[in-house]
DRENDO-1510 file (C-alpha; in Angstrom, 1 decimal, always signed):
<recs>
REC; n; res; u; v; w
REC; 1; UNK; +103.9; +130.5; +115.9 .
REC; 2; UNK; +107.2; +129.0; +117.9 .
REC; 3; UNK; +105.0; +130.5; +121.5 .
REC; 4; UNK; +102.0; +128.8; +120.0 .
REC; 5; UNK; +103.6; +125.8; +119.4 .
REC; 6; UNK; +105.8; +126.2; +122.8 .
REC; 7; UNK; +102.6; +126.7; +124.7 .
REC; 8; UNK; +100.8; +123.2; +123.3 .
REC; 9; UNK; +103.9; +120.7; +124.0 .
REC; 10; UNK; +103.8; +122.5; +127.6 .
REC; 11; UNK; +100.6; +122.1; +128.5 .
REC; 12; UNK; +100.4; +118.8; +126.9 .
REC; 13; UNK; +103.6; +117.4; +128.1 .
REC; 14; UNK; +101.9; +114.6; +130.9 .
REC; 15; UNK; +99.8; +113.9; +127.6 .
REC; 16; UNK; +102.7; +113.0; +125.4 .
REC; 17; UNK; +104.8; +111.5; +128.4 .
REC; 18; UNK; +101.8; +109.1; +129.0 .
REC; 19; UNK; +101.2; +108.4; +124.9 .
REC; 20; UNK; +105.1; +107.4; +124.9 .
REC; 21; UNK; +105.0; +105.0; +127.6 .
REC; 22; UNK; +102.4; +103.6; +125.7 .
REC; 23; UNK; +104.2; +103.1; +122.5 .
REC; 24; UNK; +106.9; +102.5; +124.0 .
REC; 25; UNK; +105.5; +99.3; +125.6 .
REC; 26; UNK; +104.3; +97.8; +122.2 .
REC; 27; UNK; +107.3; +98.8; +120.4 .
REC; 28; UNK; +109.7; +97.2; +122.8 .
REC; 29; UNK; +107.7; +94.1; +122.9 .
REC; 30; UNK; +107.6; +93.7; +119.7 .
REC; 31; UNK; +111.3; +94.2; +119.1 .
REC; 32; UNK; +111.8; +91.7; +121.8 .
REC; 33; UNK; +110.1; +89.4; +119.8 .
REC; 34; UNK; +111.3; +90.1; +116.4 .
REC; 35; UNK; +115.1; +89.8; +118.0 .
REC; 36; UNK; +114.6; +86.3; +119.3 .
REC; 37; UNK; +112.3; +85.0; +116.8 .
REC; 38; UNK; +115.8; +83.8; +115.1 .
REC; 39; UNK; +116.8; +81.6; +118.1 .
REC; 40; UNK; +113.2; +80.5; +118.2 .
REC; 41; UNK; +113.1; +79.4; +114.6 .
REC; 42; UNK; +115.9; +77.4; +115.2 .
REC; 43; UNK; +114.6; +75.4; +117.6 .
REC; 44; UNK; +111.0; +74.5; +116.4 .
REC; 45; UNK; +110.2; +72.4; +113.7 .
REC; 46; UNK; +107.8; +73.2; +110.7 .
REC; 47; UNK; +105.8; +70.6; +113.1 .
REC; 48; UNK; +105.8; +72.6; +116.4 .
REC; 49; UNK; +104.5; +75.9; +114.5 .
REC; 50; UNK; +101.8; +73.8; +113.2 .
REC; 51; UNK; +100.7; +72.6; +116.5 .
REC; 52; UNK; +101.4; +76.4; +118.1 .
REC; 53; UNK; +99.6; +78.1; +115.2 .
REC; 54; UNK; +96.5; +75.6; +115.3 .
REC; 55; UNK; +95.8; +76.4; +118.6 .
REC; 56; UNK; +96.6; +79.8; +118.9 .
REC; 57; UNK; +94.2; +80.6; +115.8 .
REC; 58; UNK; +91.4; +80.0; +118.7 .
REC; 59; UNK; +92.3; +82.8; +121.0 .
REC; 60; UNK; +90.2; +84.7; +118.8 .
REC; 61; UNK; +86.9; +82.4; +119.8 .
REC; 62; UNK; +88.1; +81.5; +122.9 .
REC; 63; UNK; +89.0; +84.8; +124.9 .
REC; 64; UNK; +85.3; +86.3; +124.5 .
REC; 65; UNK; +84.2; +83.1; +126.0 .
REC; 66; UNK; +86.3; +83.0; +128.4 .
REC; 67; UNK; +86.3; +87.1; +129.4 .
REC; 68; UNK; +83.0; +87.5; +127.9 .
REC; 69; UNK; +83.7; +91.1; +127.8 .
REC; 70; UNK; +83.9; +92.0; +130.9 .
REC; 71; UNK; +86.7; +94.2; +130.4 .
REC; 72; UNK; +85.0; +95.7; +128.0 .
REC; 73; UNK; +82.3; +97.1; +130.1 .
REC; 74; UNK; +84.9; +98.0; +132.7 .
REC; 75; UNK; +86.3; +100.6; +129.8 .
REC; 76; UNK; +82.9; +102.1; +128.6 .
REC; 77; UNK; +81.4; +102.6; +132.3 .
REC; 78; UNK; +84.7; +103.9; +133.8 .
REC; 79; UNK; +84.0; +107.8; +133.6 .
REC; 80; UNK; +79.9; +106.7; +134.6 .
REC; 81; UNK; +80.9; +105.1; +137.5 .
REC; 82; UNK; +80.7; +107.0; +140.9 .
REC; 83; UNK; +84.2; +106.7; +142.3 .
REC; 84; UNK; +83.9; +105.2; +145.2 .
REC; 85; UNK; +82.5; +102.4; +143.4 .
REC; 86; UNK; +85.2; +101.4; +140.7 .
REC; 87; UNK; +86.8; +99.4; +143.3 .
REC; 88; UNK; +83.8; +97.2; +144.0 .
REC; 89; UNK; +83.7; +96.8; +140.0 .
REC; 90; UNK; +86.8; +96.0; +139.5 .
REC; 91; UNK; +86.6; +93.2; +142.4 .
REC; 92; UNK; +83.2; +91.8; +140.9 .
REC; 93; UNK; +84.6; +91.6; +137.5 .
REC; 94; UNK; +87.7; +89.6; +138.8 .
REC; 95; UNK; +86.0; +87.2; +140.8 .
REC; 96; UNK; +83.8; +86.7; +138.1 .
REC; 97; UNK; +86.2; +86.3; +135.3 .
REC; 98; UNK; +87.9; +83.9; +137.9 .
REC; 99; UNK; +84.9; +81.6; +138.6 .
REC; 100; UNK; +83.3; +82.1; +135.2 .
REC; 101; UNK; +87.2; +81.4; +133.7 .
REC; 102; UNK; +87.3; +78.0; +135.5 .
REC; 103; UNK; +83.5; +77.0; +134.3 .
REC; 104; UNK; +84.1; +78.0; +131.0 .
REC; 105; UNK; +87.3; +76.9; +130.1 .
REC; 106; UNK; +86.5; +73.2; +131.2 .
REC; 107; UNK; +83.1; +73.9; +129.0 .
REC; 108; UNK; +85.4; +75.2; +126.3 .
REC; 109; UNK; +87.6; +71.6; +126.9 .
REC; 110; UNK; +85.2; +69.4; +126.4 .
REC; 111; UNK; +83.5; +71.0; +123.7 .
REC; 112; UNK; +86.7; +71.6; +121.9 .
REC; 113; UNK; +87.3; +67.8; +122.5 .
REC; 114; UNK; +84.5; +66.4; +120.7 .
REC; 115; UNK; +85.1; +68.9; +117.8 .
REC; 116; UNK; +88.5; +67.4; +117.5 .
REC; 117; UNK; +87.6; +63.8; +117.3 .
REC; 118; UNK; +84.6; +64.3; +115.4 .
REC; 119; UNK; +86.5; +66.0; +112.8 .
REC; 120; UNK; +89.7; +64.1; +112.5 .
REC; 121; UNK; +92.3; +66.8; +113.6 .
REC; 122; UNK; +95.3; +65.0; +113.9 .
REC; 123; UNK; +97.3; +67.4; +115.8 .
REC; 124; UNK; +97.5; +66.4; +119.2 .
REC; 125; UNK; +94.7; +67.2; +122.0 .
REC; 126; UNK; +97.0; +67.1; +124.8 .
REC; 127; UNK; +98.4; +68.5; +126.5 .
REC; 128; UNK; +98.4; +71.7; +123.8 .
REC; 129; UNK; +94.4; +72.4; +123.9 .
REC; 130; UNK; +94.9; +72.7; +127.8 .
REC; 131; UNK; +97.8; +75.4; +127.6 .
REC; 132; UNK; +96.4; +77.3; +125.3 .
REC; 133; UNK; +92.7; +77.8; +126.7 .
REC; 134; UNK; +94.4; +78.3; +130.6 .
REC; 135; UNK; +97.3; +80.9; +129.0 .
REC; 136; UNK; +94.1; +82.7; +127.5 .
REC; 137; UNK; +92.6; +82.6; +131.2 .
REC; 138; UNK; +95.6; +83.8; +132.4 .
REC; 139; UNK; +95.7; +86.7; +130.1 .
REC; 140; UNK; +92.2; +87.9; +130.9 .
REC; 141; UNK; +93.9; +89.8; +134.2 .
REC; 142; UNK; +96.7; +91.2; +132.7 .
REC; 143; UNK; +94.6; +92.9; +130.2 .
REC; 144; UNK; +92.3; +94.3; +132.6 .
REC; 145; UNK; +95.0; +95.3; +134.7 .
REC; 146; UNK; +96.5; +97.0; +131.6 .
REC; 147; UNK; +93.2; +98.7; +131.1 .
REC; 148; UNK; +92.7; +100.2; +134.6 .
REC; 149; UNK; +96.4; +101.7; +134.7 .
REC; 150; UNK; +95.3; +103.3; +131.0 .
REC; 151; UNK; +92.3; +104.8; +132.5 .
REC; 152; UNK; +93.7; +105.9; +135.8 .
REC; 153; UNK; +96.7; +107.5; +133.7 .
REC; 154; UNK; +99.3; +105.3; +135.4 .
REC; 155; UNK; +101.6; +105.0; +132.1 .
REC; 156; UNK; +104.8; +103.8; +134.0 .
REC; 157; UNK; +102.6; +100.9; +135.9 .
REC; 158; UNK; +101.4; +100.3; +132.0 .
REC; 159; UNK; +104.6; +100.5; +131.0 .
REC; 160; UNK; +106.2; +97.2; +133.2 .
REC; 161; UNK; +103.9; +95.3; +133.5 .
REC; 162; UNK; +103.8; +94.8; +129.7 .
REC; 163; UNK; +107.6; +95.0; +129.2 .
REC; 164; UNK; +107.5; +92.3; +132.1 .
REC; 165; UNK; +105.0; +90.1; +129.9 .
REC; 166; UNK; +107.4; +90.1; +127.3 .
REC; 167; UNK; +110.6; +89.4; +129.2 .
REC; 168; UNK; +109.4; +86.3; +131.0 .
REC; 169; UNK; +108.0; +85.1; +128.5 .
REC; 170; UNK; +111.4; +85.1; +126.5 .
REC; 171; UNK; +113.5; +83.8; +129.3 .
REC; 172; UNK; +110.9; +80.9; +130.0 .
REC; 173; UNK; +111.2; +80.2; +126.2 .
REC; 174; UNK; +115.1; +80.3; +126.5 .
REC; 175; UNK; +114.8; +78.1; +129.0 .
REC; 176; UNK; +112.3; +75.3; +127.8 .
REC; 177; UNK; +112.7; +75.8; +124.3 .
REC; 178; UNK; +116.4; +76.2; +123.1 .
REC; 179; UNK; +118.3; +75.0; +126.2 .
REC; 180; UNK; +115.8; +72.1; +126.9 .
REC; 181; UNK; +114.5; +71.5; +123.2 .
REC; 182; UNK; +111.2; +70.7; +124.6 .
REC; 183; UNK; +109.8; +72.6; +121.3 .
REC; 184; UNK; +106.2; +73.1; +121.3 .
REC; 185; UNK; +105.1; +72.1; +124.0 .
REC; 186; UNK; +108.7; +74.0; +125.6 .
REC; 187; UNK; +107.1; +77.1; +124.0 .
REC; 188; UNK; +103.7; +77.0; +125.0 .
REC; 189; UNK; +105.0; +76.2; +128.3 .
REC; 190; UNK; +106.5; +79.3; +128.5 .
REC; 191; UNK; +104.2; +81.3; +127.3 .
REC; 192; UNK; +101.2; +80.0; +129.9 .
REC; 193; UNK; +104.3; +80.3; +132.8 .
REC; 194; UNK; +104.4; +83.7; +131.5 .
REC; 195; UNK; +100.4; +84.6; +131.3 .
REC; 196; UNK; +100.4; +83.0; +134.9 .
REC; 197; UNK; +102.6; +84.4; +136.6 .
REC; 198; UNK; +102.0; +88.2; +135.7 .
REC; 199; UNK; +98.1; +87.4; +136.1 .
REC; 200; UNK; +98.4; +86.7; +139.5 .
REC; 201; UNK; +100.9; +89.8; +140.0 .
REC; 202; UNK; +97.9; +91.9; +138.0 .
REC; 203; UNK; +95.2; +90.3; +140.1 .
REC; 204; UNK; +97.5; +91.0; +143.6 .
REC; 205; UNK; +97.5; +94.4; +141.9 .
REC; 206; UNK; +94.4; +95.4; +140.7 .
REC; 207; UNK; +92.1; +93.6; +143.6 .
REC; 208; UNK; +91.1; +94.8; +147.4 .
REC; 209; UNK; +88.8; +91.9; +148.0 .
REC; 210; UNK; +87.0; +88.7; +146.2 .
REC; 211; UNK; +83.2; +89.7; +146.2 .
REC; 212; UNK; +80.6; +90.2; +143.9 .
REC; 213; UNK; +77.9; +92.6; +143.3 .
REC; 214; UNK; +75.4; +90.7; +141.5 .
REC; 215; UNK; +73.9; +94.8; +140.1 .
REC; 216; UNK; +77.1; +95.3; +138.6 .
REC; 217; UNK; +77.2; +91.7; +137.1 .
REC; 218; UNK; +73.2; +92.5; +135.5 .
REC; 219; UNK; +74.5; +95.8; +134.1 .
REC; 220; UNK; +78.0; +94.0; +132.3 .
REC; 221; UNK; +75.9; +91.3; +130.9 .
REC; 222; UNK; +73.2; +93.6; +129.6 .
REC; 223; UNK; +76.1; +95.5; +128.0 .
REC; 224; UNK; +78.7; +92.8; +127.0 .
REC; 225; UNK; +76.6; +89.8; +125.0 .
REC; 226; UNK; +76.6; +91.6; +121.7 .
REC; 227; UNK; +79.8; +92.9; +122.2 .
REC; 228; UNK; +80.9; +89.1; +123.1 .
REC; 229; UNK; +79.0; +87.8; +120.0 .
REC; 230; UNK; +81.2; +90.9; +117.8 .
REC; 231; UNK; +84.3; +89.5; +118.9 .
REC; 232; UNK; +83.5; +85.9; +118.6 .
REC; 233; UNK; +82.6; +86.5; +115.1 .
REC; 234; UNK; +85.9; +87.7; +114.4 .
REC; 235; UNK; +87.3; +84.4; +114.6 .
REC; 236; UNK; +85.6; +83.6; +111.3 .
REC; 237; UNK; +86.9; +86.3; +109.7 .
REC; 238; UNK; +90.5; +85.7; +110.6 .
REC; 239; UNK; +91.3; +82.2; +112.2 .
REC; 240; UNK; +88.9; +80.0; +110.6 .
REC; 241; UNK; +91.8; +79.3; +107.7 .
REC; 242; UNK; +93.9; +77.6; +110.5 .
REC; 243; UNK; +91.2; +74.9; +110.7 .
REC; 244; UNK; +90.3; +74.5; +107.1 .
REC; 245; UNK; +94.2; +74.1; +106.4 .
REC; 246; UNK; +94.5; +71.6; +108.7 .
REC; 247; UNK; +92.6; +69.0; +107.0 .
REC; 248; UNK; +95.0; +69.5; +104.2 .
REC; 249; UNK; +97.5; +67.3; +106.6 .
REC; 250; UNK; +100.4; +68.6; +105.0 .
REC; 251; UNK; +103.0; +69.8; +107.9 .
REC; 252; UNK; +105.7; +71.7; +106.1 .
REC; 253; UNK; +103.7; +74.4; +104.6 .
REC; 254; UNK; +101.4; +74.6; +107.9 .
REC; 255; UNK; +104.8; +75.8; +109.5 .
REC; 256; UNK; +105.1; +78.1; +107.2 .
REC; 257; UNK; +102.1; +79.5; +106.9 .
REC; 258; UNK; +102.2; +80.0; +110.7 .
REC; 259; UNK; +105.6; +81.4; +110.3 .
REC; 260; UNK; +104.4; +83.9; +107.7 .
REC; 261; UNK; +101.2; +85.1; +110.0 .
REC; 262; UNK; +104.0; +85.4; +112.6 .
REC; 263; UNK; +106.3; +88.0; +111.5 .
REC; 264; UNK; +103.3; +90.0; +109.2 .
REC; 265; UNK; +101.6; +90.2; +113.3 .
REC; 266; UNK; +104.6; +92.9; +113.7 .
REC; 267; UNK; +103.0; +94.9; +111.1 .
REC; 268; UNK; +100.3; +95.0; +112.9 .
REC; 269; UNK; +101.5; +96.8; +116.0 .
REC; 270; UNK; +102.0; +99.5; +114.0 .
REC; 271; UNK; +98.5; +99.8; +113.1 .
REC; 272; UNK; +97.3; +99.4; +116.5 .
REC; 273; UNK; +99.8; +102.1; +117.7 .
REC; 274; UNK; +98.4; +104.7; +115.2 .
REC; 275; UNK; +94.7; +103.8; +115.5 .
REC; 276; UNK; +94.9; +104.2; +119.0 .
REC; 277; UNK; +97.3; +107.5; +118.6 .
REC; 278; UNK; +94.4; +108.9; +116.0 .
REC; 279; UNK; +91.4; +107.5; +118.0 .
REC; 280; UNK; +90.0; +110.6; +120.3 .
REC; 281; UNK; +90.5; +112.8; +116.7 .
REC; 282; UNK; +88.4; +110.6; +114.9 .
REC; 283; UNK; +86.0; +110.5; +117.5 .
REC; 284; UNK; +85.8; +114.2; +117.5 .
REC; 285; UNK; +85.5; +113.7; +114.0 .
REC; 286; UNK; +82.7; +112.2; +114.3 .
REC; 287; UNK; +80.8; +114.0; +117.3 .
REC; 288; UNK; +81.5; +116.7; +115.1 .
REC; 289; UNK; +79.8; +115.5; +112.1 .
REC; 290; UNK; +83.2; +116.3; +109.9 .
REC; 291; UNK; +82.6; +114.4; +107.5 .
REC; 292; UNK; +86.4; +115.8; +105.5 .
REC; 293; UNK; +88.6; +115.1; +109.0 .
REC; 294; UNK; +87.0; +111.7; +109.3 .
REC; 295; UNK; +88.7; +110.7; +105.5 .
REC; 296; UNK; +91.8; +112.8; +105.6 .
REC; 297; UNK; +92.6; +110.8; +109.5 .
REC; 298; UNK; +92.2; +107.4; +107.7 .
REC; 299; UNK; +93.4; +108.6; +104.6 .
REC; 300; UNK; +96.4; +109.5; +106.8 .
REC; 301; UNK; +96.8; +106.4; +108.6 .
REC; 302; UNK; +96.7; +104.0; +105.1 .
REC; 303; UNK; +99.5; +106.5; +103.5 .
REC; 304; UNK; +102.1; +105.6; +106.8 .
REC; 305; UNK; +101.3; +102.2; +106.6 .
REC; 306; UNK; +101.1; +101.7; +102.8 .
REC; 307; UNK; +105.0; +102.4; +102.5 .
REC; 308; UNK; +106.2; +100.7; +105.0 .
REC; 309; UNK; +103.8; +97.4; +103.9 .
REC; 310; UNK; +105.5; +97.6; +100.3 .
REC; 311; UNK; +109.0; +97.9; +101.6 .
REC; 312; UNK; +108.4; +94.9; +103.4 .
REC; 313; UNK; +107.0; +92.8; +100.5 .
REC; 314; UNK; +109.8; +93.7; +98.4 .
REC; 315; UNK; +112.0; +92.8; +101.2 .
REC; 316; UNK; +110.2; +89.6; +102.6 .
REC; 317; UNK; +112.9; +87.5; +101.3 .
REC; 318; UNK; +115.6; +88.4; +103.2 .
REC; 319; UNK; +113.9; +89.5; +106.5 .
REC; 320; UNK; +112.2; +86.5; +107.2 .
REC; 321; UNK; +115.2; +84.9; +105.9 .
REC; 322; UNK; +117.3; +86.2; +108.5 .
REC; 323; UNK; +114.2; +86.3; +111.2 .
REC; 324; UNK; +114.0; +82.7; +111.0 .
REC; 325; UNK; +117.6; +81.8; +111.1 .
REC; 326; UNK; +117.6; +80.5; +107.4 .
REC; 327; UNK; +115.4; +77.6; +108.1 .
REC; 328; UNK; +111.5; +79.1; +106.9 .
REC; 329; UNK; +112.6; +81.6; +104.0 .
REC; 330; UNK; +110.1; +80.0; +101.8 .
REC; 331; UNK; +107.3; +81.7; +104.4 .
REC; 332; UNK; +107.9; +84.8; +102.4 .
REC; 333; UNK; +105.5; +83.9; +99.5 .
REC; 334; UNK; +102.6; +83.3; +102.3 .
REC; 335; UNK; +103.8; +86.7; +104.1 .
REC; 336; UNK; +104.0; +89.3; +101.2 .
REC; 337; UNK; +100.2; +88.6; +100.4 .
REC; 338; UNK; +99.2; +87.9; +104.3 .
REC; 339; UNK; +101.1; +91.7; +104.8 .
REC; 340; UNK; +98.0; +93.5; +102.4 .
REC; 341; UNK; +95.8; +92.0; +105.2 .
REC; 342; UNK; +97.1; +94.4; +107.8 .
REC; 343; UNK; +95.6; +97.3; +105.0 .
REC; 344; UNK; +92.5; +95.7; +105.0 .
REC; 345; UNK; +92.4; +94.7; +109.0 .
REC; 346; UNK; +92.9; +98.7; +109.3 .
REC; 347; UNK; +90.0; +99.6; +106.9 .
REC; 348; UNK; +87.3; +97.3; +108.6 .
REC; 349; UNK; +89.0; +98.5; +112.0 .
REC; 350; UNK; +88.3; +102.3; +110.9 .
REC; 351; UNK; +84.9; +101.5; +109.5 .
REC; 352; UNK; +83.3; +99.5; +112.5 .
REC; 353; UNK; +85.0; +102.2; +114.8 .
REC; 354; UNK; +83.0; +105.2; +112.7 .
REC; 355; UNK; +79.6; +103.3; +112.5 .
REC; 356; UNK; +80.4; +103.1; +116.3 .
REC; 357; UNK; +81.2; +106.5; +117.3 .
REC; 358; UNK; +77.9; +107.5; +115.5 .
REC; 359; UNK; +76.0; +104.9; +118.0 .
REC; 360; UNK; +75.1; +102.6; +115.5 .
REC; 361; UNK; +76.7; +99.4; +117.4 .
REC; 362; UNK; +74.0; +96.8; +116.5 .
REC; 363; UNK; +74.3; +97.4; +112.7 .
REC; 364; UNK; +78.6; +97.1; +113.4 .
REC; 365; UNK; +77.4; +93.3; +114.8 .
REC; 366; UNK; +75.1; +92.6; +111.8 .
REC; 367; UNK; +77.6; +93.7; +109.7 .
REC; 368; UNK; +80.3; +91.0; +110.9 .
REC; 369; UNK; +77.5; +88.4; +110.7 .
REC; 370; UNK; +77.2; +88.9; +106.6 .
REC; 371; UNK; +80.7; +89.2; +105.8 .
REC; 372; UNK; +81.7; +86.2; +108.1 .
REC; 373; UNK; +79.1; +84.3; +106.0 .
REC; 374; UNK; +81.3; +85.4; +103.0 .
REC; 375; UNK; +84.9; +84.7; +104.6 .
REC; 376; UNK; +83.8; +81.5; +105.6 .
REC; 377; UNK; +82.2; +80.5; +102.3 .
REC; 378; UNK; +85.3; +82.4; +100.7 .
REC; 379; UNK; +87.7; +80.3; +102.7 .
REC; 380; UNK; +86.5; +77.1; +102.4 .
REC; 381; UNK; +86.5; +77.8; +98.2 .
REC; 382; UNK; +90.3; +79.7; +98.1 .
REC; 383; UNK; +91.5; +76.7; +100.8 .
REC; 384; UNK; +90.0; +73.8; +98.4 .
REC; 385; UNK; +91.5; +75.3; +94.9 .
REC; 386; UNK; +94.7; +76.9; +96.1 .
REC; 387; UNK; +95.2; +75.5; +99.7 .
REC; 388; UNK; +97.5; +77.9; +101.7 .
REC; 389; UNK; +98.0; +80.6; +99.0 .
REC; 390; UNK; +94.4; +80.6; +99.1 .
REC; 391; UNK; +94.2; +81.3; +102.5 .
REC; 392; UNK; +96.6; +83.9; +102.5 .
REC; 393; UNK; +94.2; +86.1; +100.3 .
REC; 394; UNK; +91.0; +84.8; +102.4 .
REC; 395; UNK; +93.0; +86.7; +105.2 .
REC; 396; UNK; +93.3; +89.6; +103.3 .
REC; 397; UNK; +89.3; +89.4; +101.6 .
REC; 398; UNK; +87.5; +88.5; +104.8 .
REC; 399; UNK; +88.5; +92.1; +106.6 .
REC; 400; UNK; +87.9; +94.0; +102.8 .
REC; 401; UNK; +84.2; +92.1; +102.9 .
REC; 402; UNK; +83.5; +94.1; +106.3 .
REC; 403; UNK; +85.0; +97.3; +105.0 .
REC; 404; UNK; +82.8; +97.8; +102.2 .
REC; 405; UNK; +79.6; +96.4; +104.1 .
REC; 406; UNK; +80.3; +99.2; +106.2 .
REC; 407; UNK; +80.6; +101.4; +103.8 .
REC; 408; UNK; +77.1; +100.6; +102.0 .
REC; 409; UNK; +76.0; +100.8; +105.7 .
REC; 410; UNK; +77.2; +104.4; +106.3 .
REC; 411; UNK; +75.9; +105.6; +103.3 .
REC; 412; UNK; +71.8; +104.1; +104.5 .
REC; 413; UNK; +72.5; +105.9; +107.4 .
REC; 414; UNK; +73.5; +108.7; +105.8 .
REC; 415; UNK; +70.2; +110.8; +106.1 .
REC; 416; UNK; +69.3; +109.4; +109.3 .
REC; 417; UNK; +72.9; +110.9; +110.9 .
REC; 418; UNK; +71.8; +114.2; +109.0 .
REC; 419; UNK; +68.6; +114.1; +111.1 .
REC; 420; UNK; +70.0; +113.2; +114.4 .
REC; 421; UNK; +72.2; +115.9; +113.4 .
REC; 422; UNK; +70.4; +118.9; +112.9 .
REC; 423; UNK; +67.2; +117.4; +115.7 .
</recs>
């Protein structure tokens, strides 16, 4: 059993070296973040997270918009596409995102603009809406230079460029936050300095030459609108509360609510880490049409998260106490209901990434259309009787909504799998 077991660390070892850099890269960020999130807190007002969390709640709407799934593509067609061609793809899909990122995100502006005044949102327009839409821009290249180094294997090149991300982005905050005060407009500062500066290094990186291939741009479109239209949906499942709290106009718990969705986001790497960890089982799982893998793999998953997510709600109190230097302790009662969230944000996760491994994409997307319906009709009821309490258990609804529409949908398709299995 030891040879056995000898023999499968050996001839996986490049394997688990790569899976660690990974990790590694998402862990470290994340404690990076988690250790200055003190200092942070000390220096932004319940005012600044309000402006910061506002804006930031439409990356989820805006980066589909802006990317319009480009890198998606990019990921599904990599093993399709001849070698000697992946070059010229990745150089069409960067100029494009380039010169579709600048038409867009002044469409985006404007549009974004009138919504504003229309609807009263009294948190400023500038210079905030402009930061946030360019550091989303910005971001576009680091992620698809993230993507190629994952699918060429080139963990270490993985590895610092997203430890870089993290670093720059917390010495730029050092500098324009707590040494200057500038706040939030310091902190969003840094983190657009940040986004810019390692997407030109990714572009420099990842690009021979600006040109376009207008085949390979047919083929991404073809492929990315519905996959665009998934991910824009997902804003109205969780980011939508943002806006409907806003009208509330009432500053101090805005902060804290932002503060709370803050610190449970660390909870979330650890979702992310596993699902991606579990991901080619499942998906053998499924190819294989076992049915018992495919629930003891989640089953798996929710009992390694579940622990850990009710040792931090009975500890909420003092950790963000100490994670917010004092000053946003009362975030805790927002936090220990928004940390169920990252249960349910795993279970619509593992459900649309079953019903998607079986081939059955479009009915993922009409899925996500009823149950935004829901969250949004749920929101705007929760926000309007219990405000930001309310919205802390839309958060955690909205994903649960998709879950078991997923599950009704699986078990429809259940004797139409059977057939495509045995044809």
């Amino acid at each position: 059993m030891m040879k056995n077991l000898s023999a499968l660390i050996k001839n996986n070892i490049s394997r688990i070296k790569s899976l660690s850099f990974y990790l590694s890269a998402a862990l470290i960020s994340g404690l990076i973040g988690i250790f200055f999130n003190p200092f942070l807190a000390k220096n932004l007002s319940h005012a600044d997270y309000s402006i910061i969390g506002y804006y930031t709640s439409f990356a989820a709407l805006f980066t589909p918009l802006l990317n319009f799934s480009l890198i998606s593509y990019y990921v599904r067609s990599y093993f399709k596409i001849k070698e000697d061609k992946r070059q010229l793809t990745l150089d069409t899909i960067i100029t494009t995102l380039l010169l579709w990122g600048l038409i867009s995100s002044l469409s985006i502006l404007v549009l974004f603009y009138i919504y504003c005044h229309l609807t009263g949102v009294k948190i400023p327009f500038m210079p905030f809406a402009v930061m946030s839409v360019a550091q989303l821009l910005f971001n576009n290249f680091l992620l698809l230079y993230q993507v190629n180094c994952r699918m060429q294997r080139r963990a270490k090149a993985y590895f610092k460029i997203t430890l870089s991300s993290s670093i720059i982005a917390v010495l730029l905050s050092i500098l324009l936050v707590i040494i200057f005060k500038f706040g939030a407009f310091g902190r969003m500062s840094a983190t657009l300095l940040a986004a810019a500066i390692i997407g030109f290094v990714s572009i420099k990186n990842t690009i021979y030459k600006f040109r376009i291939d207008f085949s390979i741009i047919k083929e991404a479109v073809l492929f990315a609108w519905p996959v665009s239209v998934a991910y824009i949906i997902q804003f109205f499942l969780i980011g939508i509360d943002i806006s409907f709290l806003e009208k509330i106009n009432d500053t101090t718990n805005m902060g804290l609510y932002v503060v709370a969705i803050s610190i449970t986001g660390y909870l979330s790497i650890l979702y992310t880490a596993l699902s991606q960890t579990f991901e080619p089982d499942l998906y053998k799982a499924v190819a294989d049409y076992d049915y018992k893998k495919i629930i003891k793999i989640v089953c798996l998953i929710i009992l390694i998260l579940l622990p850990i997510i009710v040792l931090f709600i009975t500890l909420s109190k003092p950790i963000i106490s100490v994670l917010t230097y004092n000053r946003y302790t009362e975030a805790y009662h927002f936090a220990q209901v928004l940390a169920l969230g990252v249960l349910t944000t795993y279970l619509m996760v593992a459900i649309e990434g079953v019903i998607n491994a079986f081939g059955y994409t479009k009915i993922t997307l009409i899925n996500k259309i009823v149950g935004s319906v829901l969250a949004v009709l749920f929101y705007h009821y929760l926000v309007s009787n219990f405000q930001f309490i309310g919205a802390s258990w839309g958060r955690v609804l909205a994903p649960f909504f998709v879950f078991v529409i997923g599950i009704f949908s699986l078990s429809i398709l259940k004797s139409r799998i059977k057939i495509e299995r045995y044809a």
